[in-house]
C-alpha positions as semicolon CSV with decimal commas, in nm:
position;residue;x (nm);y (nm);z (nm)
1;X;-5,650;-0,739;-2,201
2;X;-5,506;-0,993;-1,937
3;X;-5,444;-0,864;-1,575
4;X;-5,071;-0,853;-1,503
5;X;-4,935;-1,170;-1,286
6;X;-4,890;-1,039;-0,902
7;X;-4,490;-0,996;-0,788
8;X;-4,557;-1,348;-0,572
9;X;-4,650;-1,556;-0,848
10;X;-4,329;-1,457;-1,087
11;X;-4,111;-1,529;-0,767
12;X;-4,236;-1,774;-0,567
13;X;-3,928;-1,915;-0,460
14;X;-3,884;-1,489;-0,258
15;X;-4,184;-1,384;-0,193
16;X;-4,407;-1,742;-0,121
17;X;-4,148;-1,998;0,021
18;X;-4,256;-2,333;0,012
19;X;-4,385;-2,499;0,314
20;X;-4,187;-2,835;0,375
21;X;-4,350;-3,152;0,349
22;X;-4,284;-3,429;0,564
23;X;-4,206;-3,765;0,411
24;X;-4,524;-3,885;0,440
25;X;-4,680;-3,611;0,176
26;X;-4,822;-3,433;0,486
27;X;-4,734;-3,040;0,551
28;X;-4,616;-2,952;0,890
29;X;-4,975;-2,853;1,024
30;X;-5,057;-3,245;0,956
31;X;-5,267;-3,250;0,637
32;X;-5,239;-3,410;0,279
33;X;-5,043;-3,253;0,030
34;X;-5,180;-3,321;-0,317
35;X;-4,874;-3,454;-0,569
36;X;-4,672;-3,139;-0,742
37;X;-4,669;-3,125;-1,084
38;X;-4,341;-3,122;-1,334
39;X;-4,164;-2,830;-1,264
40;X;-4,067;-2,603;-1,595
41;X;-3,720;-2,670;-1,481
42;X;-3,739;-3,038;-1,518
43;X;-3,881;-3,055;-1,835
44;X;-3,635;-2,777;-2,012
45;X;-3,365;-3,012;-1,794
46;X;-3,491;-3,252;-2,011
47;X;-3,491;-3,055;-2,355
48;X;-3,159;-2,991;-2,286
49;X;-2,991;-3,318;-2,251
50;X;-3,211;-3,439;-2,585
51;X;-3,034;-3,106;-2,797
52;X;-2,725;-3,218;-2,627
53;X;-2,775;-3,572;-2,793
54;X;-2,819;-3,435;-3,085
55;X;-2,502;-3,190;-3,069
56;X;-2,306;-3,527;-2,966
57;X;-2,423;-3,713;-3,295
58;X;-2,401;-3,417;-3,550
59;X;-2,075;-3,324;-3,406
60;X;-1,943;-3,709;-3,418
61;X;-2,113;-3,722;-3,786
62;X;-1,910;-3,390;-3,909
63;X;-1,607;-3,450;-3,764
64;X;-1,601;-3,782;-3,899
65;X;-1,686;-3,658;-4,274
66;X;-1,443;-3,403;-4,216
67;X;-1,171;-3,656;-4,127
68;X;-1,247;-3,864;-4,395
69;X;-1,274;-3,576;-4,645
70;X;-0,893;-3,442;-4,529
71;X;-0,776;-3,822;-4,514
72;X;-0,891;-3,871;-4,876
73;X;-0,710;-3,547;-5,030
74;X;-0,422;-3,549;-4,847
75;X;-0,405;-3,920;-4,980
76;X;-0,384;-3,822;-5,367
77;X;-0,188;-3,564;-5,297
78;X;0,072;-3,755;-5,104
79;X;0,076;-3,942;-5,442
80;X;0,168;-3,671;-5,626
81;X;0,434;-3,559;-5,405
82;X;0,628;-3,879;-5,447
83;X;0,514;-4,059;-5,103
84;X;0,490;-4,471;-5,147
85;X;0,257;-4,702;-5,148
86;X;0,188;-4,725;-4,808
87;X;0,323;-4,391;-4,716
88;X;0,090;-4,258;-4,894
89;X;-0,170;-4,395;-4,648
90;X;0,012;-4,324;-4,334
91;X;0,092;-3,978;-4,400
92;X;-0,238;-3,870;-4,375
93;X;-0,279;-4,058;-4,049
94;X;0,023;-3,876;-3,878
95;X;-0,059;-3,574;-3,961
96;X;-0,451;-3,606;-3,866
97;X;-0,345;-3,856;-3,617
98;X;-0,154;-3,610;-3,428
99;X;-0,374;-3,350;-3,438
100;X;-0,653;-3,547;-3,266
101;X;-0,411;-3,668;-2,981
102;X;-0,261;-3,304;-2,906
103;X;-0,647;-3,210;-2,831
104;X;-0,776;-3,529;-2,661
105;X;-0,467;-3,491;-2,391
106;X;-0,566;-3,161;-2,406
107;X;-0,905;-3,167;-2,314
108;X;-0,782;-3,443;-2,056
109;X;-0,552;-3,214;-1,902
110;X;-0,837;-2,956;-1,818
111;X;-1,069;-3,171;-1,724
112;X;-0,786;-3,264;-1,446
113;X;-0,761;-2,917;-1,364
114;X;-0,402;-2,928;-1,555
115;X;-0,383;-2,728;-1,837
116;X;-0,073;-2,679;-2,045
117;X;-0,170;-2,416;-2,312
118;X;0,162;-2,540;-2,515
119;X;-0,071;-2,819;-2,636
120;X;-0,362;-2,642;-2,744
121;X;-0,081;-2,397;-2,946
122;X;0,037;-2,714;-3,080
123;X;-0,297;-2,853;-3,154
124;X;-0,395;-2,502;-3,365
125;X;-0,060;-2,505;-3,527
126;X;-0,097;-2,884;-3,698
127;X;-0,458;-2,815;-3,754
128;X;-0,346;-2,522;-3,993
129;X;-0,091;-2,709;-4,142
130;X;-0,323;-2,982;-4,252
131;X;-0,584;-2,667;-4,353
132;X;-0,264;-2,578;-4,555
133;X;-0,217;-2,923;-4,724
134;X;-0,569;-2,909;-4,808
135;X;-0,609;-2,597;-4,981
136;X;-0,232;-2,697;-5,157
137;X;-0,411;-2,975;-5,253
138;X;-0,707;-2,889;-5,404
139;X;-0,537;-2,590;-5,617
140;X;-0,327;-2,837;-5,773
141;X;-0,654;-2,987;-5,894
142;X;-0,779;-2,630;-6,095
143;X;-0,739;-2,648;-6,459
144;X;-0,460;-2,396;-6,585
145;X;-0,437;-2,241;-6,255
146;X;-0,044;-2,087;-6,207
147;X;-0,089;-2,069;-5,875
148;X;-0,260;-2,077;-5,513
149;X;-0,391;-1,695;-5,518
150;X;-0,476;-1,807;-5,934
151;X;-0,657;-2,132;-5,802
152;X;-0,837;-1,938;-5,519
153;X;-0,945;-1,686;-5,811
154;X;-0,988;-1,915;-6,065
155;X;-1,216;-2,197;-5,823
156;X;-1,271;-2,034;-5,412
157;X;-1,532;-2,276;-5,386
158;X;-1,330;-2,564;-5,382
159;X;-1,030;-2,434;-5,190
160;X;-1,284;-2,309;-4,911
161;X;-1,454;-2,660;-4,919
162;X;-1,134;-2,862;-4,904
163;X;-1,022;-2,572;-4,599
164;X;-1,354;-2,598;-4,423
165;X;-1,347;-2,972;-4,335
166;X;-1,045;-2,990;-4,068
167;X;-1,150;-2,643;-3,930
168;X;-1,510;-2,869;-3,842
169;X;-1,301;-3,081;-3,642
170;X;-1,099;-2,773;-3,471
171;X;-1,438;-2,590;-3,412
172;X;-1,608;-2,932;-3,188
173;X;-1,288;-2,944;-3,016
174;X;-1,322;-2,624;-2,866
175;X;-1,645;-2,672;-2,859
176;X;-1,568;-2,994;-2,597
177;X;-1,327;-2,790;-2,434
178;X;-1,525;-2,481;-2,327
179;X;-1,786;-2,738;-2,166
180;X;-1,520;-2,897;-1,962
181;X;-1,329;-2,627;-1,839
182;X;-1,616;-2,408;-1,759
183;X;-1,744;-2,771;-1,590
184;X;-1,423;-2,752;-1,322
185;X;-1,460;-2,408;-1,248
186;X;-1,826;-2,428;-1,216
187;X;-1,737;-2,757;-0,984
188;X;-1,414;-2,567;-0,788
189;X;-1,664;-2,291;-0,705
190;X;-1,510;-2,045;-0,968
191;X;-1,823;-1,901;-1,121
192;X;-1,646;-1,542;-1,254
193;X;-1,419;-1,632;-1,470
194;X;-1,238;-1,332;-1,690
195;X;-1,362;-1,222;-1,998
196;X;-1,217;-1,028;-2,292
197;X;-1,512;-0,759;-2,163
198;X;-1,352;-0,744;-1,822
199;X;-0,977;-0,672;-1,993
200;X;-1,132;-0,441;-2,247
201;X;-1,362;-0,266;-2,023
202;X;-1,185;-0,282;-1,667
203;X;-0,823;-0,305;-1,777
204;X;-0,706;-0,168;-1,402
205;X;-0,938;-0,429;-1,189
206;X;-0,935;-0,710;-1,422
207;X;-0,562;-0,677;-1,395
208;X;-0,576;-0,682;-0,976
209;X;-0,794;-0,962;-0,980
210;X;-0,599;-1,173;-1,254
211;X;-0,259;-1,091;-1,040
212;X;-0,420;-1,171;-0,723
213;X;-0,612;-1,508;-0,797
214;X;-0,259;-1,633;-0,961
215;X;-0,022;-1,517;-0,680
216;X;-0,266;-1,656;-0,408
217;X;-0,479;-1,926;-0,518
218;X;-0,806;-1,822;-0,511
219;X;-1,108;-1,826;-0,767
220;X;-1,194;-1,538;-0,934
221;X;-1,526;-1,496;-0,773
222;X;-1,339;-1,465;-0,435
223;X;-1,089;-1,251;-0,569
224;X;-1,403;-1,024;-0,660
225;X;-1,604;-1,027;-0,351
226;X;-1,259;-0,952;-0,178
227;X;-1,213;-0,637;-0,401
228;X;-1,572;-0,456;-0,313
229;X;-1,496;-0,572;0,074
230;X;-1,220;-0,360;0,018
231;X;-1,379;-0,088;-0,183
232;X;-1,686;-0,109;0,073
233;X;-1,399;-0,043;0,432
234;X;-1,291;0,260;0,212
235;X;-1,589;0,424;0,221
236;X;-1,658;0,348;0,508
237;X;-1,322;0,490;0,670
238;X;-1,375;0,807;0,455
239;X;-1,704;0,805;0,600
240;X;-1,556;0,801;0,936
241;X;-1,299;1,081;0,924
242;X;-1,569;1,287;0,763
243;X;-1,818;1,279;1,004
244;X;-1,503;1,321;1,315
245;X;-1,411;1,638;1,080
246;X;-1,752;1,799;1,112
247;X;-1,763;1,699;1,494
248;X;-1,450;1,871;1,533
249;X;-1,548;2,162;1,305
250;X;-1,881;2,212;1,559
251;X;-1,672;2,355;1,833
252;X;-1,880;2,187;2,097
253;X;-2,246;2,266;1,917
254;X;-2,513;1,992;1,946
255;X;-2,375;1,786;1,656
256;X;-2,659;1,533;1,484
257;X;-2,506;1,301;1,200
258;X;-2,835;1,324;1,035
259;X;-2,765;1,709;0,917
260;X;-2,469;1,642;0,767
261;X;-2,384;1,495;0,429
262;X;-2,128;1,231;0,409
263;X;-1,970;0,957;0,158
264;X;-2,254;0,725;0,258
265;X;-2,525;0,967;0,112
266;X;-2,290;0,880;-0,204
267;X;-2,307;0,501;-0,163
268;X;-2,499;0,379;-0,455
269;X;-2,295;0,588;-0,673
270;X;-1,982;0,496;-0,545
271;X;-2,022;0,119;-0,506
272;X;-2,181;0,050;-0,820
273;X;-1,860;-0,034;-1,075
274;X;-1,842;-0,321;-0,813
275;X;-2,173;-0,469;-0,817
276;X;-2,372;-0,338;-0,520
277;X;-2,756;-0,283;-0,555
278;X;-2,836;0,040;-0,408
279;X;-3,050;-0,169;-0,163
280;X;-2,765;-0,313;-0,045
281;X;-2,539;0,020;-0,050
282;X;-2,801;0,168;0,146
283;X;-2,776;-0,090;0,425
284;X;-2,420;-0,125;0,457
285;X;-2,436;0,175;0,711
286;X;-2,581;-0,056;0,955
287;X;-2,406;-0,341;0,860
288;X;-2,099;-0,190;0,898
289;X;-2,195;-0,008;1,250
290;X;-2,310;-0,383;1,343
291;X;-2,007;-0,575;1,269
292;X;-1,797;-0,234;1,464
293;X;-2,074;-0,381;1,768
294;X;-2,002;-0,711;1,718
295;X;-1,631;-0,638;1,757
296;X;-1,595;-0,418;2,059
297;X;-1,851;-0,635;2,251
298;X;-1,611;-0,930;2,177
299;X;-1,347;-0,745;2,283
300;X;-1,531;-0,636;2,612
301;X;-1,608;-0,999;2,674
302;X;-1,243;-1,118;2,595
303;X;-1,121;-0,838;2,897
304;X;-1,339;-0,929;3,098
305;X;-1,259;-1,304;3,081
306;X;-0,898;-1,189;3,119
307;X;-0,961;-0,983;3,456
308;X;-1,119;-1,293;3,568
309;X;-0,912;-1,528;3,487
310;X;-0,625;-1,306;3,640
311;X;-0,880;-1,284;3,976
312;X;-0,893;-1,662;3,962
313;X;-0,507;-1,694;3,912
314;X;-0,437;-1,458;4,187
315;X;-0,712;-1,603;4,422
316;X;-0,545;-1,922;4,344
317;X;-0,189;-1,850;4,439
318;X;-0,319;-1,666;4,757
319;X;-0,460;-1,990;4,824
320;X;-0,152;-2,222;4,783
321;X;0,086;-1,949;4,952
322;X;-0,198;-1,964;5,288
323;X;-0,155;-2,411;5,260
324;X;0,202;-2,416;5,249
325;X;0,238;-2,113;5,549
326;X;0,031;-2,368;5,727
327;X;0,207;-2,673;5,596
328;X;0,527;-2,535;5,745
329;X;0,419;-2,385;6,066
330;X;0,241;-2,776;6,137
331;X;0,549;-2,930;6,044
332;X;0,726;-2,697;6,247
333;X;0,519;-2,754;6,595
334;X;0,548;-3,150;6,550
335;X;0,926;-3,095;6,522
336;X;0,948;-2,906;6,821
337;X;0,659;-3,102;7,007
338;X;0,901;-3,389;6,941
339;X;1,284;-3,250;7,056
340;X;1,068;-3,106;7,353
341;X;0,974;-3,469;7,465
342;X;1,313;-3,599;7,367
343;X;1,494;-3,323;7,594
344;X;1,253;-3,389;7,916
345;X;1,274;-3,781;7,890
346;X;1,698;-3,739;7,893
347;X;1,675;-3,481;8,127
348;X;1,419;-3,674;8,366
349;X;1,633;-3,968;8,346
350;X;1,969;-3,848;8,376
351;X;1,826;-3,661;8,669
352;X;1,604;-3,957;8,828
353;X;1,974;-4,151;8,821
354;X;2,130;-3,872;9,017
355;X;1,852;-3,872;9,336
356;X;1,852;-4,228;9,323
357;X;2,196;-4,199;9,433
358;X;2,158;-3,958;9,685
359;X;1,872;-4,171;9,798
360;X;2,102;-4,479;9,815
361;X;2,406;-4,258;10,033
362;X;2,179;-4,154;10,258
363;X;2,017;-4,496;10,352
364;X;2,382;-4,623;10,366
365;X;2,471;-4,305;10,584
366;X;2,181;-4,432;10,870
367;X;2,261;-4,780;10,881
368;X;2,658;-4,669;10,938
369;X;2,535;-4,453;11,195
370;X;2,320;-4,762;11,362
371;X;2,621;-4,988;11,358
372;X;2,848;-4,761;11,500
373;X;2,565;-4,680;11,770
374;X;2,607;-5,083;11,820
375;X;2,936;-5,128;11,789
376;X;2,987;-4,875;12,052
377;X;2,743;-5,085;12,280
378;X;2,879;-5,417;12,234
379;X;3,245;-5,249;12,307
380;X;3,145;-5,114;12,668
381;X;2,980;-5,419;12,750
382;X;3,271;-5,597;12,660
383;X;3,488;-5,331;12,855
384;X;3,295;-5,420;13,163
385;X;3,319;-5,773;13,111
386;X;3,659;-5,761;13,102
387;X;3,699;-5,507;13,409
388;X;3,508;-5,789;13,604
389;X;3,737;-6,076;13,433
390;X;3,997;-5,917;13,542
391;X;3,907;-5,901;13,890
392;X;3,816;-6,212;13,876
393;X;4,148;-6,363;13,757
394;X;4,435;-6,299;13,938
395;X;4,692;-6,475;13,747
396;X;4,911;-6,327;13,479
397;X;4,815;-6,589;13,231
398;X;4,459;-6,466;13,289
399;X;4,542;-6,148;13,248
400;X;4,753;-6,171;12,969
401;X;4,499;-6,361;12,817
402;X;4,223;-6,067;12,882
403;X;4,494;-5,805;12,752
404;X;4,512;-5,994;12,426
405;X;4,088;-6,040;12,413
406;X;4,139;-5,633;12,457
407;X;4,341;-5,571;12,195
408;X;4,139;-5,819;11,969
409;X;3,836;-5,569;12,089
410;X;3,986;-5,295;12,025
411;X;4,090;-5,434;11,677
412;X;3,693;-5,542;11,622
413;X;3,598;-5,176;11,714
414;X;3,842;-4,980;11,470
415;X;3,711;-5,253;11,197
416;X;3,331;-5,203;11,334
417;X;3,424;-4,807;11,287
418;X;3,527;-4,810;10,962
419;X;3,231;-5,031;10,873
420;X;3,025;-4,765;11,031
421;X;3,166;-4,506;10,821
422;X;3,146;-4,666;10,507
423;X;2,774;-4,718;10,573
424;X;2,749;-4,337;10,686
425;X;2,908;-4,298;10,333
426;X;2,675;-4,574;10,150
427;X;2,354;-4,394;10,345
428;X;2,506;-4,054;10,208
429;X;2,472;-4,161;9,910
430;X;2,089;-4,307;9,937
431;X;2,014;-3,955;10,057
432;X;2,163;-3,818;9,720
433;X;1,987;-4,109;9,526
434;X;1,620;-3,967;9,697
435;X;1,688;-3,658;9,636
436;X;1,778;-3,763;9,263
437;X;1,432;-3,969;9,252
438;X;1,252;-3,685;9,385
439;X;1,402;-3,451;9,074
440;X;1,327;-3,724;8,865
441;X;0,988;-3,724;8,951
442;X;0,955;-3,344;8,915
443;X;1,110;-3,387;8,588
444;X;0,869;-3,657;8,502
445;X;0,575;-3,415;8,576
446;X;0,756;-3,166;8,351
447;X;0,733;-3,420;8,091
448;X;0,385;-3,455;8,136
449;X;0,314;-3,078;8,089
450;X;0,544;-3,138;7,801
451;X;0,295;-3,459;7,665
452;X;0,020;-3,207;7,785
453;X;0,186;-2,929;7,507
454;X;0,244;-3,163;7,249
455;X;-0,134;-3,312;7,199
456;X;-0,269;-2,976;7,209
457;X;-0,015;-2,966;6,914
458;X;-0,127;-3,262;6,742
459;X;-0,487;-3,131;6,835
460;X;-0,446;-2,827;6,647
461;X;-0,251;-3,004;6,318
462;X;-0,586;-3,280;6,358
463;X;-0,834;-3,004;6,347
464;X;-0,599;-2,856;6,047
465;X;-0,686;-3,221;5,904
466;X;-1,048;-3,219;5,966
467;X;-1,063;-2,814;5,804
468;X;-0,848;-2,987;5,517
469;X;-1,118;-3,279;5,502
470;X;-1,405;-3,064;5,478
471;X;-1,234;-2,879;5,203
472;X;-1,195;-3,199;5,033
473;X;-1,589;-3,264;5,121
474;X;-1,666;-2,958;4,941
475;X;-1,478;-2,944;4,680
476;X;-1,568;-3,364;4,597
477;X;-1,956;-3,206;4,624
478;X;-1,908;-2,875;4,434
479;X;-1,700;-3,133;4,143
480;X;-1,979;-3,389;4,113
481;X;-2,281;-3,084;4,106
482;X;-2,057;-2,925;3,831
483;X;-2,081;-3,307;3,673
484;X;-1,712;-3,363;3,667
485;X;-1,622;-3,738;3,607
486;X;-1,468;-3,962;3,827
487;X;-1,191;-3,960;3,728
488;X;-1,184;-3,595;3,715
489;X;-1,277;-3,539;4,031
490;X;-0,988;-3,835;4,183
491;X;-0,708;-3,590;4,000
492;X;-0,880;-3,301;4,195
493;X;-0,834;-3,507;4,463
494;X;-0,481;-3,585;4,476
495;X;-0,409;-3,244;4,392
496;X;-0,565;-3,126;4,672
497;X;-0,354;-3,369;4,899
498;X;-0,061;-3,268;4,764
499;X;-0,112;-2,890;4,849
500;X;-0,235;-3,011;5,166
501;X;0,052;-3,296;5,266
502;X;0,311;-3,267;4,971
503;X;0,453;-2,870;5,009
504;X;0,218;-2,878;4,605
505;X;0,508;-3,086;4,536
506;X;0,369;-3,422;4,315
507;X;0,735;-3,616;4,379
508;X;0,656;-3,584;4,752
509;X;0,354;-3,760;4,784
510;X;0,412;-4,151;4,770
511;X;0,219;-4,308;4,534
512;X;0,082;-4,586;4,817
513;X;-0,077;-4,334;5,002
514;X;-0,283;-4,271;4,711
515;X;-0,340;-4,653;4,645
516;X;-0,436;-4,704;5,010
517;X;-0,689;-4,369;5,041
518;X;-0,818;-4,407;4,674
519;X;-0,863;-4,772;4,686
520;X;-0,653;-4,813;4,343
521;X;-0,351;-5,024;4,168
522;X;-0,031;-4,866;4,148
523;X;-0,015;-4,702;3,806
524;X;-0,377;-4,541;3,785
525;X;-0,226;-4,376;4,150
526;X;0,073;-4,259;3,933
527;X;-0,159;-4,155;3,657
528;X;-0,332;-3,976;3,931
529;X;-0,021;-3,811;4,076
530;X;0,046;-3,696;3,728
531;X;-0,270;-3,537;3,616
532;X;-0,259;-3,342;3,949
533;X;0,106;-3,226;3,897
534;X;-0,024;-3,093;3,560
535;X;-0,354;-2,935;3,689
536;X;-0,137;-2,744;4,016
537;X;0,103;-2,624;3,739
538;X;-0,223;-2,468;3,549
539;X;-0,278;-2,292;3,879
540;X;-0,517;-2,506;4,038
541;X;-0,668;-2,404;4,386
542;X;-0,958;-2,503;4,573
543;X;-1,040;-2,217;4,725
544;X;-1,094;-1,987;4,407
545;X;-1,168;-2,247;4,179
546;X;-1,498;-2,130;4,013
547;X;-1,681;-2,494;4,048
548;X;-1,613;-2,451;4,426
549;X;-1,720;-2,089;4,463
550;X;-2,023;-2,113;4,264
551;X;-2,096;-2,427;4,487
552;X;-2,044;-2,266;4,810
553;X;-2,241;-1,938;4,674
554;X;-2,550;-2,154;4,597
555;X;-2,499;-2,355;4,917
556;X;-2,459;-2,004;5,075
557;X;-2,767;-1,834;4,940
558;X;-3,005;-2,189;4,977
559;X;-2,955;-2,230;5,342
560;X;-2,877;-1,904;5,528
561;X;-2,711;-1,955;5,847
């Protein structure tokens, strides 16, 4: 009595697997492998194809007898029917003829993957008109015979015989077309295809899964595995408002899922009519509680990628809102750094103008005065001059003459008076022009102060620069440790100086500022200016972008301040 075969040797391909061999006939721990013999496969592979040879040649052979049996008898009796010479040949032919090219396009047709079953109706209908012929045919031949149903009694042999030979042909044919059609399905994937079990013994299901794989294109086997998918979530929702109706029914008892008997202890039973090994009933429990996992842990992980990404977006617009407050207030010290300077340089001169004229009346004021003081001088010098003249001369001609030098005196005085009050006047107005200076100089210092004001100003909006800088210096090092390209990190770039310079408007920031600070021609600048435009408008912001952060974070926790 032989020992039975262990489980491992009857399976090998389950319970041993084969090791793989590399291509050098080596196993994967580096030793020989010794040449594998035939497998049984091969060899019945083999078999096969030879009894398929032989199925080719015998069919060929009969169908070819057959044809040449019908072609004969239908010839004599298209002579007895009153056919021609030559119609007498032909018929045969047409009717034959026919019958092998409604089958041949038929069997093309499916092998396509186009089937028109009008063809094969056609096909079966000629086929058992020529069986018809035949049989006529050959019960014309019996002796005293009245009849077909006479012949048939008188001689069956020979009407079955002459009725057998174009059925041959029929028979192959189907034969052919079985093997190709079940070839496409087999090649399309469709291995279930319905049988006249299925409608017989599953009228209900085989009825789904015919409606189903027609209305929605789908092979059958796929139309199957979707109907116990199905049948499998029913249980397993029954088994779900079962076990909530026995928590509910515990009124707050300790409540184990073990104690309680549920659809699933039913499994087996239940899934059978659709396939399922109670092995694999058995386990659906946990498959099913797996893929429920599966599904809320992706659906944890898809709201928490939402909260962040709606931390990021907010972190981001809290960022652009806190550049453009700063944007503004910069632009709006430099405007009124600049009308500040503009107002004390008019004011400074306007004023200046005014002292210089006081400046200018007063000078003229002191030299009138001195020329009066003069004038006054040189008149009683001449006064006594003249007194003395006068004593002098005696005569009226002399004294006439010294009256007339008087009155020319006198005339030279008013004339050296109202010179002296013009210049009192003109030095009146020096004064003014001094004093005008003098504001003008206090104005000046103003304007200073003013100067002073306005390059703390521009201080400030430089150290603004430098903070924006060593954003940029960040961000350029947090981009190229993430492993951004270059080109990547240049449209980072330019977005970040147009938050900084541009309002986050792209339009705003000329394209030659980009050429002259990234070094580049004019249309990879505008490419540049682009790309930014479009990354701002996703929401783009240095501050909470998640390259930078994690950056800064690392930066933060390597080298502790």
């Amino acid at each position: 009595m032989t020992e039975p075969r262990p489980a491992a040797a009857e399976r090998p391909e389950v319970e041993a697997p084969a090791v793989p061999a590399a291509a050098d006939g080596t196993d994967q721990h580096g030793q020989e492998q010794p040449a594998e013999a035939p497998a049984p496969r091969r060899r019945l592979h083999r078999i096969m194809w030879a009894v398929a040879g032989v199925a080719f040649v015998a069919g060929l052979a009969a169908a070819g007898v057959g044809f040449a049996l019908s072609y004969g008898t239908l010839v004599d009796a298209a002579a007895r029917w009153g056919y021609g010479p030559w119609e007498q040949k032909a018929f045969p032919l047409g009717v034959d003829g026919l019958i092998i090219a409604l089958y041949s396009i038929d069997l093309v047709l499916v092998w396509r993957r186009m089937p028109k079953p009008m063809l094969r109706v056609a096909a079966h209908a000629v086929t058992a008109v020529t069986i018809g012929l035949n049989v006529i045919a050959a019960a014309e031949g019996v002796t005293a015979a009245s009849g077909l149903w006479d012949a048939f009694v008188r001689d069956p042999g020979r009407l079955v015989g002459h009725a057998a030979m174009p059925a041959a042909y029929v028979l192959l044919t189907e034969a052919a077309r079985h093997l190709i059609s079940r070839t496409a399905r087999l090649e399309s994937g469709d291995t279930g295809a319905l049988t006249l079990a299925d409608w017989l013994l599953r009228p209900v299901t085989t009825w789904w899964v015919f409606r189903t794989a027609k209305t929605f294109p789908m092979p059958y086997a796929e139309v199957r595995r979707v109907r116990r998918e199905i049948a499998i979530h029913r249980v397993w929702i029954q088994y779900r408002e079962e076990i909530e109706a026995a928590r509910a029914d515990a009124n707050g008892e300790t409540f184990d899922e073990r104690d309680t008997v549920t659809v699933l202890d039913r499994l087996p039973e239940l899934l059978a009519p659709y396939g399922v090994t109670p092995d694999e009933a058995l386990a659906l429990p946990d498959r099913m509680r797996q893929q429920e996992q599966d599904r809320r842990a992706a659906q944890d992980r898809e709201e928490q990628k939402r909260r962040h990404q709606a931390e990021a977006d907010r972190r981001e617009r809290e960022h652009a809102e806190k550049l453009a407050r700063l944007a503004a207030e910069a632009d709006e010290i430099r405007a009124q750094g600049e009308i500040d300077t503009l107002r004390a340089t008019v004011e400074g001169k306007s004023k200046a103008a005014a002292h210089r004229a006081a400046a200018a009346a007063d000078t003229a004021g002191i030299e009138a005065s001195a020329q009066r003081s003069r004038a006054e001088r040189a008149a009683s010098e001449e006064q006594r001059r003249l007194d003395a003249e006068e004593q002098a001369e005696e005569t009226a001609k002399t004294a006439a003459l010294r009256r007339k030098a008087a009155e020319d005196q006198n005339a030279a005085a008013r004339v050296a008076q109202e010179t002296a009050r013009r210049r009192e006047e003109t030095a009146a107005r020096a004064l003014n022009a001094s004093r005008a200076e003098a504001e003008a100089k206090r104005l000046a210092d103003e304007t200073a102060e003013a100067a002073a004001r306005t390059a703390g100003w521009e201080k400030a909006t430089a150290q603004q620069r430098a903070e924006t800088a060593a954003l940029n210096l960040r961000a350029s090092l947090a981009e190229e440790a993430a492993g951004l390209s270059d080109r990547e990190r240049q449209e980072r770039r330019v977005a970040r100086m147009i938050l900084a310079e541009a309002d986050g408007e792209p339009l705003k920031m000329p394209t030659t500022v980009i050429e002259q600070r990234l070094g580049v021609a004019n249309s990879t600048a505008t490419g540049y200016r682009d790309a930014a435009g479009r990354l701002i408008a996703s929401g783009y912001n240095p501050d909470t972008d998640p390259i930078h952060t994690a950056h800064q974070e690392h930066a933060w926790s390597g080298h502790p301040q």
